[in-house]
N, C-alpha and C positions, 0 to 999 in steps of 0.2 A: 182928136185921134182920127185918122185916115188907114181906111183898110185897103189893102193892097191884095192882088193875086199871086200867087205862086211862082208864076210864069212871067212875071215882071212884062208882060205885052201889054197890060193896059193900063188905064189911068188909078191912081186912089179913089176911094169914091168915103164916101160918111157911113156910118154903121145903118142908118134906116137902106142904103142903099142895096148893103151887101146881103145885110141878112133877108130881103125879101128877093134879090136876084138869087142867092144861095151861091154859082158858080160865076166866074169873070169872064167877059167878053171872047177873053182868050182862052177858056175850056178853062182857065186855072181856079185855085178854090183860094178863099180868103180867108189872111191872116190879117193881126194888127200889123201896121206899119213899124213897132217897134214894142219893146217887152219891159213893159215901169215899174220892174219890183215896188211891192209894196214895203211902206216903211217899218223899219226893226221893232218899234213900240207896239206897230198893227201887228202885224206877223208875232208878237208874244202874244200879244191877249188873243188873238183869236186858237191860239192854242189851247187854250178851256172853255171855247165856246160855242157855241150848237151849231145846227146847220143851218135855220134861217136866218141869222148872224152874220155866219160865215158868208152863203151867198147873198146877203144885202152888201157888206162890206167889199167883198169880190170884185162882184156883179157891180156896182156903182163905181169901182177902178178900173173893171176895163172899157166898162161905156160912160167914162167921165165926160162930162158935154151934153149928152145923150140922153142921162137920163137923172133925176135926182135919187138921194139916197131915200128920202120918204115915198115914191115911187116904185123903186127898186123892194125896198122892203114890203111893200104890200104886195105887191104880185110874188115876192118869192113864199111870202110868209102863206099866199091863198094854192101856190101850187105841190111845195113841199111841207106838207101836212102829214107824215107819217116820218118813223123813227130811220135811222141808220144806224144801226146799232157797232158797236167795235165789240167782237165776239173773241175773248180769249181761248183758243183750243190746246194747245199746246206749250210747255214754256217759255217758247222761243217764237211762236205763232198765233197770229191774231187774225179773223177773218173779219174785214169789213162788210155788212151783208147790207147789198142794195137791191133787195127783193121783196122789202115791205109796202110798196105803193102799190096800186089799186091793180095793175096787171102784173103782180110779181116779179116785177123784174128789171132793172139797173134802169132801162130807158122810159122809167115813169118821171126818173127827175129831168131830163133835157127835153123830153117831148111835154110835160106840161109846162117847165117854164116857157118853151118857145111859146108854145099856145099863148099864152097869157103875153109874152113880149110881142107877139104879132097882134094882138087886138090889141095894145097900147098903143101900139105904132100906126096902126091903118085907121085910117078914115071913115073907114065903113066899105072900100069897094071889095066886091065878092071875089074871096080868093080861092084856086084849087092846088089843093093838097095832092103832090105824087110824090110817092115815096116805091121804096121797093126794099124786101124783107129778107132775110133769110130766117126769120121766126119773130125774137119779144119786139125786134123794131117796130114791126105792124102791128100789134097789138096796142101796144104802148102808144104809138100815134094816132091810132082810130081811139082809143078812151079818151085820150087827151082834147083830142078835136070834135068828138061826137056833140054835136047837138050846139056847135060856137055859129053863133048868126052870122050868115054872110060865107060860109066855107065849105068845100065840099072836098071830101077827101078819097084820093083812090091810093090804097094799097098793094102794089104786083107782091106778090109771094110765088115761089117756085109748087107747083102741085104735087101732089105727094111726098114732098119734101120739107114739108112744118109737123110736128107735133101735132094730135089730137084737140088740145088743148092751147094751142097758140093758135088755129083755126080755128078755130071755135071761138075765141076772146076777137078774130077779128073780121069773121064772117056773120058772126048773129048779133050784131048792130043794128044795121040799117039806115034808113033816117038818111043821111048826108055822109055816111060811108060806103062805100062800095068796095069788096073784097076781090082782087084782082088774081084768080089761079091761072099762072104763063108757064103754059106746056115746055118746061124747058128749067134750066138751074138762076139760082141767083143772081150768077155772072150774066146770064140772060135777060133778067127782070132788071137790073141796075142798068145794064146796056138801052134799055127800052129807057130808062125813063131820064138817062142822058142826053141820046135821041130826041125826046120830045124835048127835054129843057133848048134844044138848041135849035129847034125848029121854029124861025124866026114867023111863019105863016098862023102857029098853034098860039105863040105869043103874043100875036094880035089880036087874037080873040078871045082870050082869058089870061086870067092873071095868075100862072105859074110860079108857088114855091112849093120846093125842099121840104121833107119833115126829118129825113135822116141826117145821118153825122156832117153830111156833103153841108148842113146848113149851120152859121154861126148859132142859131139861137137854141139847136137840138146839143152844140160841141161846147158852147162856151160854160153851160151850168154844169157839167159833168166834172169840170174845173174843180167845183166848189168840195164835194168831198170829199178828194183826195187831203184835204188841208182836215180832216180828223184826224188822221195818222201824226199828226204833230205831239197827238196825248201822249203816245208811248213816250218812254225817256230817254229814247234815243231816236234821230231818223232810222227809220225801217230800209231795207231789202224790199219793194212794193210787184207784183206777181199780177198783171194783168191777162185775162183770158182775152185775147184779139182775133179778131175775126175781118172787119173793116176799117179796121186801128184808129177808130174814132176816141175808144176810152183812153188806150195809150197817148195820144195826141193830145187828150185832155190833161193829162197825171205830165205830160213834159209842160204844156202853159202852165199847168200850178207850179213848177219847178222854177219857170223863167220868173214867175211872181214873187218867189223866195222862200216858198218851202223846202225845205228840206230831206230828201228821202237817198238813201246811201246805192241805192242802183231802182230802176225799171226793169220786168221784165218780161218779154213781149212771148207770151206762152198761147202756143196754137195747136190745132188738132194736127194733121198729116197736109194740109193746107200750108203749107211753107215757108213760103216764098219772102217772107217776111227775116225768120230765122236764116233761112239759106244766104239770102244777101249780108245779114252781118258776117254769118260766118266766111263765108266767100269774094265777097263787095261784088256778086253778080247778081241781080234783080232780071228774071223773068218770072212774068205773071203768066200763068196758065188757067187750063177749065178748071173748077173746083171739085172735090172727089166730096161723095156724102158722107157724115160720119153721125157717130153718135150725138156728137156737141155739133148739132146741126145750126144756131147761128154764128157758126165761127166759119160755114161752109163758103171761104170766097179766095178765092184763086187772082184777083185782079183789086186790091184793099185802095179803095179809092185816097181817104187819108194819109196813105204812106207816101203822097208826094206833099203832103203841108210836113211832114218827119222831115223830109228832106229839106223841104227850104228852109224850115227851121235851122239844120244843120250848114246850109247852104253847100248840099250835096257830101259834105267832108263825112266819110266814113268813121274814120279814125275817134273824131269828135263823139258820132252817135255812139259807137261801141264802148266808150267813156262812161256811159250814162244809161245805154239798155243791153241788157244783155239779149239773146236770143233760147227758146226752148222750144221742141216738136213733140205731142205725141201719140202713138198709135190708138185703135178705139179697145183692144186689150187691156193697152198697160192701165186706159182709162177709167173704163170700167171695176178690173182687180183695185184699182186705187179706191174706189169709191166704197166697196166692201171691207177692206182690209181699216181705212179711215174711220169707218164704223164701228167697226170691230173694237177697233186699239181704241179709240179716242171717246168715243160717241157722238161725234160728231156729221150730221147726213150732208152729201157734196151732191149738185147737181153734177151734169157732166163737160159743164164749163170751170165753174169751182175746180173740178178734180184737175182740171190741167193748169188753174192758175198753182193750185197749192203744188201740182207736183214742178211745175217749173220753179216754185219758192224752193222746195226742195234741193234742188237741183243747184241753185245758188249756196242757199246757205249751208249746203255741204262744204263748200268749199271758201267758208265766212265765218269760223266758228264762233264767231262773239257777238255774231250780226243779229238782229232782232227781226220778224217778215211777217207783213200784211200779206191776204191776198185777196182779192174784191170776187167775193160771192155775188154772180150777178144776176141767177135767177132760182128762183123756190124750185128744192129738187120734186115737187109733185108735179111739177110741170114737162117732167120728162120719167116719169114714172115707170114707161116701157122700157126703160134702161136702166134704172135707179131701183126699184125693186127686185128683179132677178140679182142687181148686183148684190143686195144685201139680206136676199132672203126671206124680207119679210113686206105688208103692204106700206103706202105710204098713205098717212089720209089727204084727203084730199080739201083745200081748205074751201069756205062756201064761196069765194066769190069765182074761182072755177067751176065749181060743180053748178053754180048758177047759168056761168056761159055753156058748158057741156047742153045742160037742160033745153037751149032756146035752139028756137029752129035755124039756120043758116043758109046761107047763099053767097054764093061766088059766081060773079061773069068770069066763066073761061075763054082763054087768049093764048091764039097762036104766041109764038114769036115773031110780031111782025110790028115795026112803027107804026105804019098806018093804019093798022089794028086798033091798036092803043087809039089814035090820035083818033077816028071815027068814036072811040068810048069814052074821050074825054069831052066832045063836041056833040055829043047824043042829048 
């Protein structure tokens, strides 16, 4: 299998190639060169079977060549060690919750498998981690990588614009992380560290990858639980919270593998631009506004051009297959109490917008069945999730562990050569 970029300007390259460049010569991001449903007998049984399973099985189909299945299995079996549960809330609603891994929150499964596929892959020469956050991404990538020989990882996060507790999970590390606060938004920090990746003078002297969705090895295991949802007994209605449409891009490759789910739906805060283009077929990226569901905060969602080629630009195609939903930090919030109330069910304030965009579908699906991917522990946004519901949240120990430890952040202008000076120090 030959991976290709988006932007068809450059060459196919082999999967060691892609996932340690993470972006193609031509600024475009990589896909596979073509989409190998998996066979009808695989696709049954893996319908009653776990997740290190599913991603041995997955995972060795889409880097057939690349890697073995006896390989594949031990790395996913040592990196996805904690449950996914399929949480029935409602009659008609099931939450998948992928916020039982070690930093609460969805991006514990693609940033440790990467971890673990990038020390498979390398040889041992030292590589640097840049990544850029708009909250669980950096966290999730500094646990992942803390303390892997031969790596050093710098995470930009926007300042004053993370949680308590998602700075905290990724400034009071240390060791071989460095917490990167860039005076400026998201769209800012992701800009910077596009910037470096293409600064052909920085890549000479270090060996630059990816930790985010931009990279195969953070986007491709994200794949893998979406193919839970097979349990229900019907394909689902599936309610993604997007932010850099990395998980949605994941939930459509598990689609082209041959699972089956009856729509996507690409549910965002007041951040857009995602929802505006279905509904309109006009895509402008803009600055990102803050909200409450602060890693959904991005105005320019790098991923939504692998939707595209997937699509190969046809609108009509994607609106087949994803629907669109927006919503304000009000309705968010009210949703998140009222959810409590009725159900007893506690939503962070990412949750609350995937369930209300499920909502928002299967209003108008009455027989339809709807996941929605719980992507992070509501104690992790607790400034926002206890006034909604009026009472405290506890708080589980391995936050209150990070809150405890002392922390440090190098702060950064917004400037390249900022950055490039603090990667070269």
């Amino acid at each position: 299998m030959k991976w290709v970029s988006t932007r068809r300007a450059s060459p196919p390259v082999p999967f060691i190639d892609a996932l340690f460049a993470g972006t193609a010569p031509d600024g475009g991001l990589y896909l596979p060169e073509r989409f190998e449903p998996l066979p009808a007998p695989t696709l049954e049984r893996l319908r009653s079977a776990d997740l290190v399973t599913i991603g041995t099985v997955v995972g060795t189909h889409l880097l057939a060549g690349d890697i073995s299945e006896l390989q594949m299995g031990a790395l996913v079996r040592d990196a996805l060690d904690f449950p996914i549960p399929l949480v029935q809330v409602t009659e008609r609603v099931w939450a998948l919750e992928l916020f039982h891994g070690p930093t609460l929150a969805f991006k514990d499964v693609g940033a440790r498998t990467q971890a673990r596929l990038l020390h498979h892959f390398t040889d041992g020469t030292p590589l640097t981690i840049l990544v850029a956050t708009s909250g669980d991404t950096g966290s999730a990538v500094a646990q992942a990588f803390y303390q892997v020989p031969d790596s050093r990882v710098f995470v930009l996060y926007p300042e004053g614009q993370v949680s308590d507790v998602q700075e905290a999970q990724m400034a009071s590390l240390g060791g071989n992380v460095t917490a990167v606060a860039v005076a400026g938004t998201f769209d800012d920090c992701q800009r910077l560290v596009k910037q470096a990746f293409a600064d052909g003078e920085v890549r000479k002297k270090v060996w630059l990858t990816p930790a985010n969705s931009i990279n195969l090895g953070r986007l491709l295991p994200q794949a893998f639980y979406y193919f839970l949802v097979a349990r229900l007994r019907q394909p689902p209605v599936v309610a993604v919270p997007s932010g850099n449409f990395g998980n949605l891009t994941a939930g459509l490759i598990a689609t082209r593998l041959g699972l089956r789910v009856r729509r996507l739906v690409a549910a965002t805060n007041v951040n857009d631009v995602v929802p505006e283009y279905l509904r309109t077929g006009i895509y402008e990226p803009r600055p990102s506004v803050r909200t409450v569901a602060n890693a959904m905060d991005v105005g320019a969602p790098s991923n939504f051009e692998r939707m595209r080629a997937m699509y190969d630009d046809d609108l009509e195609r994607m609106r087949g297959d994803v629907a669109g939903a927006a919503f304000e930090d009000t309705r968010v919030v009210a949703e998140i109490g009222r959810v409590y109330k009725e159900f007893g069910y506690l939503l962070d304030p990412h949750g609350a917008i995937a369930w209300l965009g499920l909502q928002q579908v299967l209003a108008t699906d009455p027989k339809a069945l709807g996941v929605f991917l719980a992507t992070a522990h509501p104690a992790k946004f607790r400034e926002v999730v206890e006034p909604a519901i009026g009472e405290a949240v506890p708080l589980p120990s391995t936050l209150a562990d990070a809150l405890a430890r002392p922390r440090h952040s190098e702060r950064l202008a917004v400037s390249p050569a900022a950055l490039v000076d603090l990667i070269l120090r």
